[in-house]
C-alpha positions in Angstrom: 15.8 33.3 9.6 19.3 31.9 10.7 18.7 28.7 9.1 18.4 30.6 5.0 21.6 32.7 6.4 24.0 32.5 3.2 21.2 31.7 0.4 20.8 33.6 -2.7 17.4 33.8 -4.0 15.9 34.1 -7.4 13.1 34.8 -9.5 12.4 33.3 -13.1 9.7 34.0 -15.7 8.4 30.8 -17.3 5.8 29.7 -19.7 2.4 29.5 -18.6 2.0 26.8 -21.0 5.1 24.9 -22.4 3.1 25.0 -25.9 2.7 28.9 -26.0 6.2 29.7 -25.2 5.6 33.4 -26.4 2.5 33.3 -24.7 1.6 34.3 -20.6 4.4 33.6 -18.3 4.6 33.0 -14.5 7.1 33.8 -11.5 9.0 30.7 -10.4 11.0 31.2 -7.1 14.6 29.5 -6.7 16.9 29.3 -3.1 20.3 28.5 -3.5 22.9 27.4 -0.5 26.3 27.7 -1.9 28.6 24.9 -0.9 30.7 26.1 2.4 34.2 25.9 1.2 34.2 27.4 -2.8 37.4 25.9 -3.2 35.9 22.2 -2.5 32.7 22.7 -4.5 32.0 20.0 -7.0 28.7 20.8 -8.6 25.1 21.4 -7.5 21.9 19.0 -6.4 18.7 20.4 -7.5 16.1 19.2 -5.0 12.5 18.7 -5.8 9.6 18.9 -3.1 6.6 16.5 -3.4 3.4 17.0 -2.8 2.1 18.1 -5.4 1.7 20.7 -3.0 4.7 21.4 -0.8 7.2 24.0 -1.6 10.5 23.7 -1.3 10.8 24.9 2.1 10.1 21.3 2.8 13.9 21.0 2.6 14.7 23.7 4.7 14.5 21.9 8.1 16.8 19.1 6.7 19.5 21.2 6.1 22.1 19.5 8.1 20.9 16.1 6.7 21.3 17.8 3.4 25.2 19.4 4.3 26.2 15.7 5.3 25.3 13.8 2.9 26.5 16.5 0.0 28.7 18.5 1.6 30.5 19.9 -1.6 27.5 20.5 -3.4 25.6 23.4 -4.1 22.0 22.9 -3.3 19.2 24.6 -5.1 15.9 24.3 -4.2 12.9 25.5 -6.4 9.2 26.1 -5.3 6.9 24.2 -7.9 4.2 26.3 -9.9 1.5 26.7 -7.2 3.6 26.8 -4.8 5.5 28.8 -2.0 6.7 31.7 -3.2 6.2 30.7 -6.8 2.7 31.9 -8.9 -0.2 30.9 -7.5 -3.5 29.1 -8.5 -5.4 31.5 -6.8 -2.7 34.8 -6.5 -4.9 37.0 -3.9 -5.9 34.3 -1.8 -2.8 32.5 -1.6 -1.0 35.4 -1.2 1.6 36.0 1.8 -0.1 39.0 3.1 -3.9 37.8 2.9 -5.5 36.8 6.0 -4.2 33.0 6.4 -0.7 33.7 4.7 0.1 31.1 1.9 -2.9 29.3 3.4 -6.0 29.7 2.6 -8.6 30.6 5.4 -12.0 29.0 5.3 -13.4 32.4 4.0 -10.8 32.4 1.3 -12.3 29.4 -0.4 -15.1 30.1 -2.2 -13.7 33.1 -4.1 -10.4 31.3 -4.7 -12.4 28.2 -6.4 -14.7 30.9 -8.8 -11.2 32.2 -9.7 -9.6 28.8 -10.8 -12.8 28.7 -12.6 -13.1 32.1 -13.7 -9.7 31.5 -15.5 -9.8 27.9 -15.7 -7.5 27.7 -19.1 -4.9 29.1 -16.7 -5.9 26.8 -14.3 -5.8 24.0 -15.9 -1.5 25.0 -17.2 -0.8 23.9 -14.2 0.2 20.3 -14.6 2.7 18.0 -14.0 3.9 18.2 -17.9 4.5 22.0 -17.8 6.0 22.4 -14.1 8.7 19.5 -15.7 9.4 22.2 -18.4 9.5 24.5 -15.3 12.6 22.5 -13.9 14.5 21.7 -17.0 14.0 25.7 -17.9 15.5 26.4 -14.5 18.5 23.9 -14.5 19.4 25.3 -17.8 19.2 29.0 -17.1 21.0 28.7 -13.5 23.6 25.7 -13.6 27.0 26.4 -12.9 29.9 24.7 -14.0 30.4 20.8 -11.9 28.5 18.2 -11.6 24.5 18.0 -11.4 22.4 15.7 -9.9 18.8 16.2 -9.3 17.1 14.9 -5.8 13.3 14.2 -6.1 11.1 13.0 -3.2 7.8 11.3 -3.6 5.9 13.7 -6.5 9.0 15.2 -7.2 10.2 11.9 -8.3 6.9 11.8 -10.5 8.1 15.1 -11.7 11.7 14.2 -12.5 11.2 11.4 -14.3 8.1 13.2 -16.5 10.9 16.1 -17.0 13.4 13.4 -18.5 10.6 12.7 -20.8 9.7 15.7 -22.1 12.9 18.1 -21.9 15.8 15.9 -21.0 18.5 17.5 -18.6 22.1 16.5 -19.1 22.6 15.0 -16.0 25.1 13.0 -13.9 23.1 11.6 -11.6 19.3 11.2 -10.3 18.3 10.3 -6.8 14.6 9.2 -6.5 13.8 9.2 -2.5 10.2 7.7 -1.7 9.8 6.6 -5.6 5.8 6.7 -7.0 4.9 3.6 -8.5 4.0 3.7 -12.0 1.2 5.8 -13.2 -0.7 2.8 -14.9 -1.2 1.3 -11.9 -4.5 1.5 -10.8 -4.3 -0.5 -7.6 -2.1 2.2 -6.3 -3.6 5.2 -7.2 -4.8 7.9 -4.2 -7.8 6.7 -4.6 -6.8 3.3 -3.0 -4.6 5.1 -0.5 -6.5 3.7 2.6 -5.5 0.2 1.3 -1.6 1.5 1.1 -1.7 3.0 4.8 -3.9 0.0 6.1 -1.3 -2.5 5.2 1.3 -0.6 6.5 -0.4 -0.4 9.6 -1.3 -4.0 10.3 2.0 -5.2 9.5 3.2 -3.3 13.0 1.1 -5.3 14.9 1.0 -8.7 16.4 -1.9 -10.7 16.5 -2.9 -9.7 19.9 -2.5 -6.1 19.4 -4.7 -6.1 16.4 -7.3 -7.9 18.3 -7.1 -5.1 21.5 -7.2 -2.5 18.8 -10.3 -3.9 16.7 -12.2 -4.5 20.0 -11.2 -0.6 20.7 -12.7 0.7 17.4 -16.5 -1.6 18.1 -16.9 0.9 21.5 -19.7 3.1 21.0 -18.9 6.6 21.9 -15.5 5.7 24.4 -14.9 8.4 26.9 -11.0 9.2 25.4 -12.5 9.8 21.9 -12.4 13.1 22.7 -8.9 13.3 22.5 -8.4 11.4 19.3 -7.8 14.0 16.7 -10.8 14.4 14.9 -12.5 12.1 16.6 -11.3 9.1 14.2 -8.7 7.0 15.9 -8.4 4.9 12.4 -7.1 8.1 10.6 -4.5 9.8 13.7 -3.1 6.0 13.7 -2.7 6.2 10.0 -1.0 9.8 10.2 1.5 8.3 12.9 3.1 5.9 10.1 5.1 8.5 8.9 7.1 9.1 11.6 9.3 6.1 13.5 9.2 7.1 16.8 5.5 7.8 16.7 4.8 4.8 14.6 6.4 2.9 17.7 4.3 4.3 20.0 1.3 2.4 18.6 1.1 -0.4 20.4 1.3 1.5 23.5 -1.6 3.6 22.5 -3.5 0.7 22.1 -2.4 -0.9 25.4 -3.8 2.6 27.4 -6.9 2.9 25.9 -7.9 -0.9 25.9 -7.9 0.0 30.0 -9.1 3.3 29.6 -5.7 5.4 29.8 -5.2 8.2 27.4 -1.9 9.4 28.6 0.2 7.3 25.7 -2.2 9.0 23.1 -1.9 12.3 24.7 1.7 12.3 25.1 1.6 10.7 21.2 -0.7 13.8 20.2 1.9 16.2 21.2 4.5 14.5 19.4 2.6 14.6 16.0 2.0 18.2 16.7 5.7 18.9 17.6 7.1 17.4 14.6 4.2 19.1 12.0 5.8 22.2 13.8 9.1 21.9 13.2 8.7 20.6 9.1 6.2 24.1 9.0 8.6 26.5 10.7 8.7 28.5 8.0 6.5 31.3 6.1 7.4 29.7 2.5 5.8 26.4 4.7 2.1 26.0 4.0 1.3 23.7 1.2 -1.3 24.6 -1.8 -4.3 22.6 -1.3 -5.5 24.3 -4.5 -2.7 22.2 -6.2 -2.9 19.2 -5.0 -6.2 19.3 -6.0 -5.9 19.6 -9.3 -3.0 17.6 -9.9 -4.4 14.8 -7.8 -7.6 14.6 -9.4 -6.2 15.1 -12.7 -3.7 12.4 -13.2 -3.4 10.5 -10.0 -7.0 9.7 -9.3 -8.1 6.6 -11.9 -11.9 7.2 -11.0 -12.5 10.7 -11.4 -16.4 9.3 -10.4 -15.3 8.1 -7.3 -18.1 8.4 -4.8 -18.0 9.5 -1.0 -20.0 5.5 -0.6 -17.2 4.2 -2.5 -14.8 5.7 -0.3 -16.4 4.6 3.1 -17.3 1.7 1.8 -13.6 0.6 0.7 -12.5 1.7 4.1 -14.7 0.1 6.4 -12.4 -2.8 7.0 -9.8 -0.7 7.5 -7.7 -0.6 10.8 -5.5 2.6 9.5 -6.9 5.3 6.9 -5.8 8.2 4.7 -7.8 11.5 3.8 -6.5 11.6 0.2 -9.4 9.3 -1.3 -12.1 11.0 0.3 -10.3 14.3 -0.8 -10.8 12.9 -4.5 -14.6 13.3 -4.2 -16.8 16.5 -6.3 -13.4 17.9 -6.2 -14.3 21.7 -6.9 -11.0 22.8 -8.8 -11.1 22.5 -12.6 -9.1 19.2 -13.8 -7.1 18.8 -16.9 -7.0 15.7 -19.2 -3.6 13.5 -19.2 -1.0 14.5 -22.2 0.3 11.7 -24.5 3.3 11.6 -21.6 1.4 10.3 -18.8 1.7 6.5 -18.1 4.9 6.5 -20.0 8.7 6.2 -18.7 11.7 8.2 -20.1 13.4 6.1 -22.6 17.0 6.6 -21.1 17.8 8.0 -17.6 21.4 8.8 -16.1 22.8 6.3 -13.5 20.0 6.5 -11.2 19.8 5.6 -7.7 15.9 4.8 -5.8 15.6 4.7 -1.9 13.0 3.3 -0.7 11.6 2.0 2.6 9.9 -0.9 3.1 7.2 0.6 5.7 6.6 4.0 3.2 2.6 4.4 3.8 2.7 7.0 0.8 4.9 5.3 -1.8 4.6 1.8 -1.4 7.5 -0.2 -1.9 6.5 -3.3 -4.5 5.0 -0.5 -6.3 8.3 1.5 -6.3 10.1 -1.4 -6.7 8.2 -2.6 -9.8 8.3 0.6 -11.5 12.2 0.3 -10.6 12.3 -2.8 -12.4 10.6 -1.2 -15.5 13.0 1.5 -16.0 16.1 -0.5 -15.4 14.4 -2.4 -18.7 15.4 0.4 -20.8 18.9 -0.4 -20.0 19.3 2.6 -17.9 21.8 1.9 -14.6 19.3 1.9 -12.0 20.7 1.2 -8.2 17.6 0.2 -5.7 18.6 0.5 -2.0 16.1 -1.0 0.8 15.7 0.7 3.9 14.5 -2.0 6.4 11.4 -0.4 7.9 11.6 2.9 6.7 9.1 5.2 6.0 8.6 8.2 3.8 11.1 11.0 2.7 14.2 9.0 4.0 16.1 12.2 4.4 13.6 13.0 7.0 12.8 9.8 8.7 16.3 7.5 8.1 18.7 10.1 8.4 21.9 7.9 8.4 20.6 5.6 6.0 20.2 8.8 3.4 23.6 10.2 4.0 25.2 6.8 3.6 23.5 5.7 0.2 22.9 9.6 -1.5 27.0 10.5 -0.6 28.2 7.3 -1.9 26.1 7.6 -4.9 27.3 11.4 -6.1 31.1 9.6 -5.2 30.4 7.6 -7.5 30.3 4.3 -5.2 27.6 1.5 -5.0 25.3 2.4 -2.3 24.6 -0.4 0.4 21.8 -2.6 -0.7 19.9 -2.7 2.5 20.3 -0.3 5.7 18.4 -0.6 9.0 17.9 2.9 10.5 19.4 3.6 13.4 16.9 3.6 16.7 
C-alpha cells in the first residue's frame, strides 16, 4: 500500500513467558519508517498501540501527523503479542487467510475460545508483564545509534510504564498520549466505564439540551430508532465522544429527533462510519477481541463477579454508555492473576512528557492527572500538557496540539501547558 512505501519490516522470536526464557517462544512483528533525509536523522520513537487489542497499524493512518511532529526520527512501530501480524491467541482463527481475516467471524468463536482453553497456560502468557519484556527485548535487539524516545497511547502507556518496571530501557524520553489512570483505582476501572463516558457526555450539553435529550430517551419505541445504531441511542452518542466533529454534532442530533428529523443522525451515522474506515484501512487493522479479553478481565476489571444486573443497573441513569463493562461479564477467555508489578509505578522514569485532554471519554483526565502527580513524586521530570477539550489519542483527534507539544519535547523545550485545538 503507498502509505508503508519505504518501511522495513521485521520478525522477532521472544519468550512465551519472560520466566522460561529458554522455554516456547513467539513471533513478534516490527515496521520501521526510516527518517527521510539519513543525513538529518537523530534517533528513533518507538510507538506503542493501545488497546489492549489494536496493532500497530493504528499508527499507520497518522503518518503525516507522525512525520511533523518528528520529522528526523525514525519511527518503529511494533504489533503487541495477540496482535496484527504478531502471534496470536487463537493462531488458525485469527489468522490472515481464515474466513474473517485477523477478525474473527461469528463461526470462528467457539473453536477459538476451546483453544485458549485447550492451551490455557499459553493463554494465560499473554499479559501485560510479558508483552513489556516484549518491547524492552525489541528496543534492545533493533536500536540504532541516536536518541530514543518511546510514544505510548492509552494501554500502551499502561504498557510503558509496566516495561520501566520490569526491564528498564535506557531512554531519553517518554511521551504518554491519553495516560491510564492508576491501576489501584477502582473508581476508574472498565468496569465503571459508563460513568467515565457519561460525564463526558453531559458536560457537552446545556441544561436545555439535556432536558430535550432525556425526554427523547422516555419515547416508547420512536419511529427514527431504527436508524440509531443498534437501536441504543445512549451508546452511538457515547461512541461519538471520541471524535470532535462528531461530538459537535450532538446537540443537533438531539434538536432533529426532538421534532422527528433523523437527517442530523443520518448524516452523523455516516460520519462515524467514514472515520472507523479510514483508522481500519488496513489488513494489519482489525483488533484482537481475544486479547482485550483477557487482559481486560485480568487486570483492568476490579470485579471479576461483575454481573450483567450490575451493569444495567449502574447504567440506567446514564445519558451516554460504553460496551466495555458489559463486555466484562462470564468473560469466556481464560484470565491470569496480577504479578507482584501490577498496582505499582516505576521507581525512576526519564524526563517524561503526559498529554492529555480534558474531554478523553477513555482515559479520564483527573485520573491521568493524579496518576501524573504520583509519578512526578518519585522525583522523576514529569511535564503535564492540557489539551482544552480534547479527546482521546491526541495525535488523532488534536493534531496541532500533538505536533506542537511531542516536537518541542524531543527538542528538548518545555511543551505549552495548555493548547486549544484548532476547529
Amino acid at each position: 500500500m503507498p502509505a508503508l512505501a519505504g518501511s522495513l519490516c521485521a520478525t522477532a522470536r521472544m519468550p512465551l513467558d519472560a520466566t522460561m526464557p529458554g522455554g516456547a517462544d513467539i513471533a513478534l512483528f516490527v515496521r520501521k519508517f526510516p527518517a527521510p533525509e539519513p543525513r538529518r536523522r537523530r534517533g528513533e520513537i518507538w510507538l506503542v498501540a493501545g488497546g489492549p487489542g489494536e496493532t500497530g497499524a493504528s499508527f499507520y493512518p497518522l503518518l503525516p501527523t507522525l512525520r511533523v511532529a518528528f520529522s528526523d526520527y525514525d519511527l518503529v512501530i511494533p504489533d503487541h503479542r495477540g496482535t496484527g501480524y504478531s502471534a496470536k491467541l487463537c493462531p488458525e482463527q485469527e489468522a490472515a487467510d481464515s474466513p474473517a481475516g485477523l477478525s474473527l467471524a461469528g463461526e470462528e468463536w467457539g473453536p477459538c475460545i476451546g483453544f485458549m482453553h485447550a492451551n490455557a497456560a499459553r493463554s494465560r502468557a499473554f499479559t501485560i508483564t510479558n508483552a513489556s519484556h516484549d518491547l524492552a527485548g525489541l528496543i534492545g535487539r533493533y536500536r540504532q545509534p541516536g536518541r530514543v524516545y518511546v510514544y505510548g497511547v492509552s494501554y500502551g502507556t499502561q504498557l510503558v510504564l509496566r516495561m520501566m518496571q520490569t526491564a528498564p530501557v535506557q531512554l531519553d524520553g517518554i511521551i504518554l498520549d491519553g495516560m491510564v489512570p492508576a491501576e489501584t483505582d477502582a473508581s476508574l476501572d472498565l468496569g465503571h466505564r459508563t460513568d467515565v463516558v457519561d460525564a463526558v457526555g453531559r458536560a457537552l450539553l446545556t441544561p436545555a439540551e439535556e432536558a430535550d435529550y432525556r425526554a427523547l430517551l422516555a419515547r416508547d419505541a420512536p419511529g427514527w430508532i431504527g436508524d440509531v445504531p443498534g437501536g441504543d441511542l445512549r451508546a452511538f452518542m457515547g461512541r461519538l465522544l471520541n471524535f470532535p466533529a462528531l461530538r459537535a454534532r450532538i446537540p443537533a442530533i438531539i434538536a432533529g429527533l426532538s421534532r422527528n428529523d433523523t437527517a442530523p443522525l443520518i448524516e452523523t451515522v455516516a460520519g462515524l462510519q467514514e472515520e472507523r474506515a479510514r483508522l481500519s484501512a488496513f489488513p494489519q487493522s482489525p483488533s484482537s477481541l481475544p486479547l482485550v479479553m483477557v487482559i481486560s478481565g485480568s487486570e483492568n476489571n476490579g470485579r471479576r463477579d461483575i454481573t450483567a444486573a450490575t451493569v444495567a443497573n449502574e447504567a440506567k441513569a446514564a445519558l451516554f454508555t460504553s460496551p466495555l463493562p458489559g463486555l466484562l461479564v462470564d468473560t469466556p477467555a481464560p484470565l491470569y492473576r496480577r504479578d507482584a508489578f501490577y498496582g505499582r509505578v516505576p521507581e525512576r522514569l526519564p524526563r517524561t512528557l503526559v498529554m492529555q485532554g480534558t474531554l478523553d471519554p477513555n482515559t479520564p483526565y483527573d485520573g491521568a492527572k493524579a496518576h501524573a502527580d504520583t509519578l512526578s513524586a518519585k522525583g522523576g521530570e514529569i511535564i503535564f500538557s492540557t489539551v482544552e477539550g480534547g479527546a482521546h489519542f491526541l495525535a488523532l483527534v488534536a493534531p496541532d496540539c500533538f505536533i506542537q507539544a511531542a516536537s518541542a519535547f524531543v527538542d528538548d523545550k518545555v511543551p505549552q501547558e495548555r493548547c486549544t485545538p484548532k476547529e
